[in-house]
C-alpha positions as CSV (number, residue, x, y, z in Angstrom):
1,X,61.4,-28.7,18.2
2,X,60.9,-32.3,17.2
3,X,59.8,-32.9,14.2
4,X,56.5,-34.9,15.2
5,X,56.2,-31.9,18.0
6,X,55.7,-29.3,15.1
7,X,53.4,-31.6,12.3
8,X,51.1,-32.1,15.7
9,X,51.4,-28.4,16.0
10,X,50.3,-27.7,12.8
11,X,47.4,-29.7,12.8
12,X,46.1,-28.2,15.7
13,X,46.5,-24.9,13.8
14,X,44.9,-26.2,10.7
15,X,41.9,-27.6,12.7
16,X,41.4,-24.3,14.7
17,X,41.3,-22.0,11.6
18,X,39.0,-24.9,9.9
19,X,36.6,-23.9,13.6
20,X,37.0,-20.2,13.1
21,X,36.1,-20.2,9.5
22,X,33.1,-22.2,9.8
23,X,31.9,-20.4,13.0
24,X,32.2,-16.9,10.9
25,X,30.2,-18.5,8.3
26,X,27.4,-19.8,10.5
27,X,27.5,-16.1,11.9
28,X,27.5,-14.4,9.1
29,X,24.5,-16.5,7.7
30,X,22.6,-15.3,11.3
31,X,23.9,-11.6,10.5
32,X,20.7,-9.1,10.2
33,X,20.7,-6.9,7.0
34,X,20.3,-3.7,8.2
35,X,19.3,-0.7,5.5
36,X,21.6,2.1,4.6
37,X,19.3,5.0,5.6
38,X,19.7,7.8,7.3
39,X,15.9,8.0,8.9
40,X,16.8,4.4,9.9
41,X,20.0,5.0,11.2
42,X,18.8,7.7,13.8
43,X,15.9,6.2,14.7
44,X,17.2,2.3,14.6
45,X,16.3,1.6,18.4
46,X,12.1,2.7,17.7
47,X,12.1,0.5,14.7
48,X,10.3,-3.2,14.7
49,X,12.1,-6.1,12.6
50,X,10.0,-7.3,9.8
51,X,11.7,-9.3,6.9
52,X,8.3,-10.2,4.8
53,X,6.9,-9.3,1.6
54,X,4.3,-6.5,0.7
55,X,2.8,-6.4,-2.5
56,X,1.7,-2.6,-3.9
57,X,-2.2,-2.0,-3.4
58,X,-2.5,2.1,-3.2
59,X,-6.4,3.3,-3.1
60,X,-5.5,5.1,-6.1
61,X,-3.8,2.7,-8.1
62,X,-0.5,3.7,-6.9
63,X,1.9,3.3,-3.9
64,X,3.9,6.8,-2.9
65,X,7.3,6.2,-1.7
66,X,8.9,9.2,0.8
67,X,12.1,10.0,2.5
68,X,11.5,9.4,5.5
69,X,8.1,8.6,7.5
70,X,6.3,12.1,6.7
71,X,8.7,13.2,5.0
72,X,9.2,14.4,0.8
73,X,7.7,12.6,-1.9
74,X,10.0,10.5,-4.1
75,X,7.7,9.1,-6.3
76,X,5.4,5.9,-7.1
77,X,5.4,2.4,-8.2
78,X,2.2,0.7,-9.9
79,X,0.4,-1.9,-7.8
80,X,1.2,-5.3,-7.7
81,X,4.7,-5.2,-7.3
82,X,6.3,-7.2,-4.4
83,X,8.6,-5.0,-1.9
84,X,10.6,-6.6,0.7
85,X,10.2,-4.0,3.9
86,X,13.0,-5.4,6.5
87,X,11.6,-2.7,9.2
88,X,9.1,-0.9,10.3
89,X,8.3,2.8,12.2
90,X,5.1,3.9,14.2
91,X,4.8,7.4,13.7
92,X,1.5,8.3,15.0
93,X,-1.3,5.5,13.9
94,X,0.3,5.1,10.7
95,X,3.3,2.2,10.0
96,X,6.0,3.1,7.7
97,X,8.3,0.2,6.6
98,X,11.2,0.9,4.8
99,X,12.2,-0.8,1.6
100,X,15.0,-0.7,-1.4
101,X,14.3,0.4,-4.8
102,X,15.2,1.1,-7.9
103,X,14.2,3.8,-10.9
104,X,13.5,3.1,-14.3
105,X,11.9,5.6,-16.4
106,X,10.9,7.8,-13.9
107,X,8.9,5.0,-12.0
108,X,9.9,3.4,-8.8
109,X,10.3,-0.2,-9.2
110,X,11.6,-3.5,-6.9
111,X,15.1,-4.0,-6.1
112,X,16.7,-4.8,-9.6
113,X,20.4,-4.2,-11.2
114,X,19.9,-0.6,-11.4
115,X,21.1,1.6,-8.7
116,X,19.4,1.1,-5.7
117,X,17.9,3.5,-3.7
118,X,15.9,3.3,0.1
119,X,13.0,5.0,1.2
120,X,9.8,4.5,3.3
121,X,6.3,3.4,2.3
122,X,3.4,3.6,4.3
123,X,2.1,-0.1,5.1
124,X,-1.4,0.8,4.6
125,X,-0.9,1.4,1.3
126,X,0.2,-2.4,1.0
127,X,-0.9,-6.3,0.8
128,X,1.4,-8.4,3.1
129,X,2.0,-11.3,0.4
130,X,1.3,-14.7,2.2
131,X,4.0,-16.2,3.2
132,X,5.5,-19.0,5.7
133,X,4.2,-17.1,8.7
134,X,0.7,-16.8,7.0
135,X,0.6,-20.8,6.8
136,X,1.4,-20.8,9.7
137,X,-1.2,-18.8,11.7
138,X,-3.9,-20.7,9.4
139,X,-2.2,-24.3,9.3
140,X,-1.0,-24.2,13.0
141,X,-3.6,-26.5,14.7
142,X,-3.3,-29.5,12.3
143,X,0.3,-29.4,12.6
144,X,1.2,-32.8,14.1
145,X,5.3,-33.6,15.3
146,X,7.1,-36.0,13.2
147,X,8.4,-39.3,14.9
148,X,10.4,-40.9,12.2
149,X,14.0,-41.5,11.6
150,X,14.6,-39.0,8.3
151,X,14.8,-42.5,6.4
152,X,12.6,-41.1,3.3
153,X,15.6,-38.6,3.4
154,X,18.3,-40.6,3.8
155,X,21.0,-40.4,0.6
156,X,18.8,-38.4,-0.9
157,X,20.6,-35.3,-3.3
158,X,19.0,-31.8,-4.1
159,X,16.0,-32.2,-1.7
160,X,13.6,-29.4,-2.3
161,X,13.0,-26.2,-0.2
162,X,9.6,-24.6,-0.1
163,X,8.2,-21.2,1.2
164,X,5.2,-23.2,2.8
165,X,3.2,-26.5,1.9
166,X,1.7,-26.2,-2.0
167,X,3.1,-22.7,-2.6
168,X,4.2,-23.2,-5.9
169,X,7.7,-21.5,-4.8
170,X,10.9,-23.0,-4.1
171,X,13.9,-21.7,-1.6
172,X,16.5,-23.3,-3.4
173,X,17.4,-27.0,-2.9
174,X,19.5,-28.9,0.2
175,X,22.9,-31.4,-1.1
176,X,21.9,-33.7,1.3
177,X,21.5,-34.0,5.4
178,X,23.2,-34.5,7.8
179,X,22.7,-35.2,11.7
180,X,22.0,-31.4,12.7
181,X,18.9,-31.9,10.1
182,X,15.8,-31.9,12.1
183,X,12.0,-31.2,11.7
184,X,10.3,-29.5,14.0
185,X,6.3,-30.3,12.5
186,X,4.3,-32.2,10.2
187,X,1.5,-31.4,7.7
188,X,-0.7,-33.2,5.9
189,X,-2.5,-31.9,2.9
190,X,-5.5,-32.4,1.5
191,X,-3.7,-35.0,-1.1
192,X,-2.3,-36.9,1.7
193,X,1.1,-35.8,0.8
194,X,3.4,-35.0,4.1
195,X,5.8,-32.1,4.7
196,X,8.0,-30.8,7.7
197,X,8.8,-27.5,8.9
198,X,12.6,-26.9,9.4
199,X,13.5,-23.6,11.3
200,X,17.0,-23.5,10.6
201,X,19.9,-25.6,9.0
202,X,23.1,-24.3,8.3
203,X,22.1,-20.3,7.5
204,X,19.1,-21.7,5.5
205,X,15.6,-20.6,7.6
206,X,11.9,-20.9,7.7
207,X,11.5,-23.7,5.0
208,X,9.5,-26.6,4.2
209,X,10.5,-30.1,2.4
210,X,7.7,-32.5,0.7
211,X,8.5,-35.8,2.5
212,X,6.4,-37.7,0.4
213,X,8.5,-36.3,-2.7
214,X,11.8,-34.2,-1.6
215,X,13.2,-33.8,-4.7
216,X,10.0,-33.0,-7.3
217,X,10.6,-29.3,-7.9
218,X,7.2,-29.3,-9.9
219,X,4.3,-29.6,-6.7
220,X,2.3,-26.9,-8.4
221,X,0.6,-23.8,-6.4
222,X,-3.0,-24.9,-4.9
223,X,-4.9,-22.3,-3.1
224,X,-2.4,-20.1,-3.0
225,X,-4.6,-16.6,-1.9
226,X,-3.9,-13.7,-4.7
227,X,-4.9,-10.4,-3.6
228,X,-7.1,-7.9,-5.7
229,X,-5.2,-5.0,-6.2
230,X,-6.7,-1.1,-6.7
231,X,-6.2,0.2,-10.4
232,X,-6.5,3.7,-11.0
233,X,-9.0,5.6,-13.1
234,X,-8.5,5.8,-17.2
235,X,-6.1,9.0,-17.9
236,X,-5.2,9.6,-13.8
237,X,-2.0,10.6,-12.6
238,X,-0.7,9.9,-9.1
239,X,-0.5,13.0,-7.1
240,X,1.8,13.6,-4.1
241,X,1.1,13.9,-0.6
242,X,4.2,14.5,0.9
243,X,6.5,17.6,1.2
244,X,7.4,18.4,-2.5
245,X,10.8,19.2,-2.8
246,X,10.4,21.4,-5.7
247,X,8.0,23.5,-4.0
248,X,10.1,24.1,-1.2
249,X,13.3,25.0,-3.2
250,X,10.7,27.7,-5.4
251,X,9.6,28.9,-2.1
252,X,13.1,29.3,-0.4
253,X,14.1,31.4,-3.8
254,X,11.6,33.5,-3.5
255,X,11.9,34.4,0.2
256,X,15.7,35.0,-1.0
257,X,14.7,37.3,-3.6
258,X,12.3,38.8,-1.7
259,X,14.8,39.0,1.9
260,X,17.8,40.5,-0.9
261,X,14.9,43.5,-2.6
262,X,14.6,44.6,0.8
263,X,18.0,44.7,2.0
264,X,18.3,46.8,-1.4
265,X,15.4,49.3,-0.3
266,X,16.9,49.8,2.6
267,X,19.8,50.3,2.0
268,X,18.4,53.0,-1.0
269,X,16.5,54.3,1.8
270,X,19.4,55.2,4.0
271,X,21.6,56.6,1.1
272,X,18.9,58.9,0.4
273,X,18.4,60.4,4.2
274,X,22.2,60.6,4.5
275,X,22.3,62.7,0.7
276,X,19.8,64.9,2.1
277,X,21.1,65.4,5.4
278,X,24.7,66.8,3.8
């Protein structure tokens, strides 16, 4: 092989595996996170994708985490924590979403750095926290499609990401854009400030970018709703519904200790008859 046959070669080589690598990595940005549960697992096909976030808000103060959609209690977490619940289960007229969470102290808690954990929570024990999708169904009808040429973007380094227009809460920040950068609306707040709606750009979803001032990271919250959440009564303790494991191992002793006293009597009983009949 010629020697400008096999640098040509190589280059074709190089540039496929640069193709490959960056296809996996668009892919594996698209990937679904799926949970590591067995309930889940079994019953993956009857389960709804959800991928928001669901503050806390039991009637009694308390949220009660289970196994598995009516299954055993695992515990509870104090209101007014966020869980992210990635799917849910109808079973019945009640909607179970499954989450992942941690313990600390004996109470339940967020995903943290301790050793997580899965398990189901019943969604009417919650408050979905407003998100993108919440803007959305109230903001829809004054969205308006943007007709300009990215020009208040152009050049521009660390542009900001938003969960939705005057949220208070960033997504992280963009390097800069390129020509697969596109908006798909426009709003207008009430300060007259302007920001698009991007669905998608390079793994990153669902995001918004203040046009009028893409890289201030300080646009503070305005009328951002904040739920009221249930507190329980002075001196109460949560107190499970679901199957209580403990009860059922006491219970499966006992019927062994009962089953075992009269395998005993009976056995008694036969020795006796069998003394007597000699």
């Amino acid at each position: 092989m010629k020697t400008h046959d096999f640098k040509k070669l190589t280059r074709m080589i190089f540039t496929c595996v640069i193709l490959v690598s960056l296809i996996s990595g668009f892919a594996l940005a698209d990937v679904i996170w799926e949970p590591n549960d067995d309930f889940y697992s079994a019953h993956s096909n009857d389960c709804e994708y959800v991928n928001r976030d669901y503050y806390s808000n039991g009637e009694t103060g308390y949220m009660e985490f289970f196994s598995e959609p009516g299954g055993t209690s695992l515990g509870f977490a104090d209101n007014g924590q966020t869980f992210h619940v990635q799917f849910s289960y109808k079973l019945g007229d009640e909607t179970w979403g499954v989450i992942e969470y941690s313990e600390v102290e004996g109470k339940l808690i967020p995903r943290g750095e301790e050793e997580c954990k899965t398990g189901w929570i019943k969604l009417a024990d919650t408050t979905l926290k407003y998100d993108y999708q919440s803007f959305d169904e109230a903001h829809r009808s004054e969205y308006t499609i943007y007709d300009g040429d990215y020009s208040e973007l152009k050049d521009v380094q660390n542009i900001v990401m938003w969960t939705f227009p005057n949220s208070g809460a960033t997504n992280g920040t963009i390097d800069n854009i390129d020509e697969n950068f596109a908006v798909q609306s426009i709003y207008t707040d009430i300060d007259n400030s302007q920001w698009g709606y991007v669905n998608y750009y390079y793994g990153m979803k669902n995001f918004w970018i203040c046009l009028s001032k893409p890289i201030d990271a300080t646009i503070a919250a305005k009328d951002v709703q904040v739920p009221e959440f249930n507190t329980p009564s002075p001196d109460s303790k949560p107190v499970q519904t679901g199957n209580d494991m403990s009860s059922v191992v006491i219970i499966c002793v006992a019927a062994a200790i009962l089953c075992t006293a009269v395998l005993f009597a009976s056995l008694n009983k036969k020795k006796r008859e069998s003394s007597q009949t000699k």
